[in-house]
Biopython code that builds the backbone (N, CA, C, O; Angstrom):
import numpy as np
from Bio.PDB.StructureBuilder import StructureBuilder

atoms = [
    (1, "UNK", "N", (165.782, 42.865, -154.416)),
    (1, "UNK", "CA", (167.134, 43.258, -153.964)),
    (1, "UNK", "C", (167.817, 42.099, -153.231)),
    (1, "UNK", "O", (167.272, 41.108, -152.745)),
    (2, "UNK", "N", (169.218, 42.442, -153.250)),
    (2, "UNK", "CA", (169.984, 41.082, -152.821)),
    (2, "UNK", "C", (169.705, 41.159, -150.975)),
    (2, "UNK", "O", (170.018, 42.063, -150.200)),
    (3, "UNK", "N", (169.400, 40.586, -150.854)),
    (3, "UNK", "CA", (169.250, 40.240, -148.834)),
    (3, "UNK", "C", (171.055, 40.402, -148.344)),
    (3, "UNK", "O", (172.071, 40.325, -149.035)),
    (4, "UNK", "N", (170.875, 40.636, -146.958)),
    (4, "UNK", "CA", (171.859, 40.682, -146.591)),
    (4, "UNK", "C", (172.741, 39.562, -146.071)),
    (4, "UNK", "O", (173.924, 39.415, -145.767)),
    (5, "UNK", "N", (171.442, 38.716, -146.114)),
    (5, "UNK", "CA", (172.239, 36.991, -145.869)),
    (5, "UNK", "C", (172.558, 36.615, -146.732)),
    (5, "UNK", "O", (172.225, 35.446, -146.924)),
    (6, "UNK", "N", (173.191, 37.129, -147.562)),
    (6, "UNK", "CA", (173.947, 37.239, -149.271)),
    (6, "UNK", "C", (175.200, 37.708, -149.218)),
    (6, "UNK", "O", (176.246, 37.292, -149.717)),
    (7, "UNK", "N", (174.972, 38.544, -148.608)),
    (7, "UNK", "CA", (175.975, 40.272, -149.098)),
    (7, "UNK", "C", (176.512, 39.761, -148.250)),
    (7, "UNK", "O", (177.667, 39.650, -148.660)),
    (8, "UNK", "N", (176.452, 39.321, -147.222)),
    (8, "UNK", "CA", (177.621, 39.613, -145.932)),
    (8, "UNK", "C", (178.402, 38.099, -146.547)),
    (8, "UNK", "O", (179.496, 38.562, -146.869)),
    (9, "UNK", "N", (178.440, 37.271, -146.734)),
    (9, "UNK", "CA", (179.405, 36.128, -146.799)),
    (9, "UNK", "C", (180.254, 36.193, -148.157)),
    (9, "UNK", "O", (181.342, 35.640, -148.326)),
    (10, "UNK", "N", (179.600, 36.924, -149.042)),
    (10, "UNK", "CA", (180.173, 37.304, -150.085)),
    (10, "UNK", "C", (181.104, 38.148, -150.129)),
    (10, "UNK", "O", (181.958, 37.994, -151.003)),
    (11, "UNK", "N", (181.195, 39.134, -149.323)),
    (11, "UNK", "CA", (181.802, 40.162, -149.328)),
    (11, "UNK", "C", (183.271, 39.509, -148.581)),
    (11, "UNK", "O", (184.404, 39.738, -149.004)),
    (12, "UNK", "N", (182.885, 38.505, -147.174)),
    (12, "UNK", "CA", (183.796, 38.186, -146.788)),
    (12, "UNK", "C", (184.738, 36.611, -147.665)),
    (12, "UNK", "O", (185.678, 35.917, -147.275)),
    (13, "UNK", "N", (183.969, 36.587, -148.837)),
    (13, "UNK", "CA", (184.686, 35.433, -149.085)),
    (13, "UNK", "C", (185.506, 36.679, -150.118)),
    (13, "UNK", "O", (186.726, 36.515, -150.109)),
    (14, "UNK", "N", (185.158, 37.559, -150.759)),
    (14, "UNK", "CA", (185.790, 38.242, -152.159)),
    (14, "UNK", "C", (187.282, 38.702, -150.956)),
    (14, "UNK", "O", (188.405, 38.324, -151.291)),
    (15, "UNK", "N", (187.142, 39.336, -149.910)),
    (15, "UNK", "CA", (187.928, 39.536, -148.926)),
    (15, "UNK", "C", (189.172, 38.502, -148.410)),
    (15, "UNK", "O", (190.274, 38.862, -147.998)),
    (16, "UNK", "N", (188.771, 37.390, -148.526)),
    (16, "UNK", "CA", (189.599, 36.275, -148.275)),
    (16, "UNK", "C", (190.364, 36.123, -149.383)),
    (16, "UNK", "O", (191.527, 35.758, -149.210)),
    (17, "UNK", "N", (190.015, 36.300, -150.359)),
    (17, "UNK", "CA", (190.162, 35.202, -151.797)),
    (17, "UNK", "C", (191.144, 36.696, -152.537)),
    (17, "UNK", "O", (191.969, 36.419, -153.408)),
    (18, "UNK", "N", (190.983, 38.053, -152.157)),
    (18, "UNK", "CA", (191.801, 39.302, -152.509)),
    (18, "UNK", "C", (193.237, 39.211, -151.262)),
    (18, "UNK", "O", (194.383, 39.061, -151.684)),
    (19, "UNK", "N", (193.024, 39.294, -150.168)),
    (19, "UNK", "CA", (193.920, 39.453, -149.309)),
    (19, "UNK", "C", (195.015, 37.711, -149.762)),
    (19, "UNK", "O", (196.231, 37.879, -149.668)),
    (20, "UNK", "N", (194.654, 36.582, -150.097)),
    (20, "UNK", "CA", (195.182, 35.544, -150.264)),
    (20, "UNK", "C", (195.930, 35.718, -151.725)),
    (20, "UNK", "O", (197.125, 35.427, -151.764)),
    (21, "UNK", "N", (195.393, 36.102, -152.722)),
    (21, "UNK", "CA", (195.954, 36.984, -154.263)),
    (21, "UNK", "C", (196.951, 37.703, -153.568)),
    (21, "UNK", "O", (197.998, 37.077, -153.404)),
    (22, "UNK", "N", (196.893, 39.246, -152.959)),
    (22, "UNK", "CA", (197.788, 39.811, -152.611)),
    (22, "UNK", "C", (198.991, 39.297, -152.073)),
    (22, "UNK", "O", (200.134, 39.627, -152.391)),
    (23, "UNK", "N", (198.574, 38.301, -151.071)),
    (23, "UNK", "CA", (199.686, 37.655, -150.516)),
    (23, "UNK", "C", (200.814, 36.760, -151.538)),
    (23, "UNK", "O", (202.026, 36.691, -151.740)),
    (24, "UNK", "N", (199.923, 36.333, -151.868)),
    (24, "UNK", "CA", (200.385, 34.734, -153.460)),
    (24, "UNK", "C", (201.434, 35.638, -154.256)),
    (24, "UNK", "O", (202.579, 35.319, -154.578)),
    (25, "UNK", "N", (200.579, 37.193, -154.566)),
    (25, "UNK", "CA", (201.607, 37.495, -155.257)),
    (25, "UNK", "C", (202.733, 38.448, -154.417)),
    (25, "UNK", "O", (203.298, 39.437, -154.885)),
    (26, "UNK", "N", (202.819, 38.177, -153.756)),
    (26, "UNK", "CA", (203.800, 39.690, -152.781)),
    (26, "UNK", "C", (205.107, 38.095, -152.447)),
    (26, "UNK", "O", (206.280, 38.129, -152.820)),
    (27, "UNK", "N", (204.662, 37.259, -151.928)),
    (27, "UNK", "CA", (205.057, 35.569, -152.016)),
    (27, "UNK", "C", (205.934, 35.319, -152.919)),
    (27, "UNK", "O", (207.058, 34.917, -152.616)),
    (28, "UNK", "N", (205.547, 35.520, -154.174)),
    (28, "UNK", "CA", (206.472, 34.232, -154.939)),
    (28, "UNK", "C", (206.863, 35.379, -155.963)),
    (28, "UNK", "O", (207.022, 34.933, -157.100)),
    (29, "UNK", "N", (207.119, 37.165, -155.803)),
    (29, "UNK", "CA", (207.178, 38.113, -156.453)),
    (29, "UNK", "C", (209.124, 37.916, -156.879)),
    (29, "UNK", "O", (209.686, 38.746, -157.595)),
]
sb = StructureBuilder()
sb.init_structure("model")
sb.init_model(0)
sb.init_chain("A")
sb.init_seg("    ")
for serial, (resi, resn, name, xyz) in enumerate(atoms, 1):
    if name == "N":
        sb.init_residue(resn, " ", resi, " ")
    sb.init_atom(name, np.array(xyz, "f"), 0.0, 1.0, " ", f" {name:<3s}", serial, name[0])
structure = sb.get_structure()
């Protein structure tokens, strides 16, 4: 199983990289 010293930086990079999309497109809409 995936460890959690995995899961946790991942989760916060998919988090960064969605909220920065949302923005990009709400931005230049």
């Amino acid at each position: 199983m995936i460890s959690m010293h995995l899961v946790i930086p991942i989760l916060a990079m998919l988090a960064i990289l969605g909220i920065g999309w949302l923005f990009l497109r709400w931005y230049l809409r």
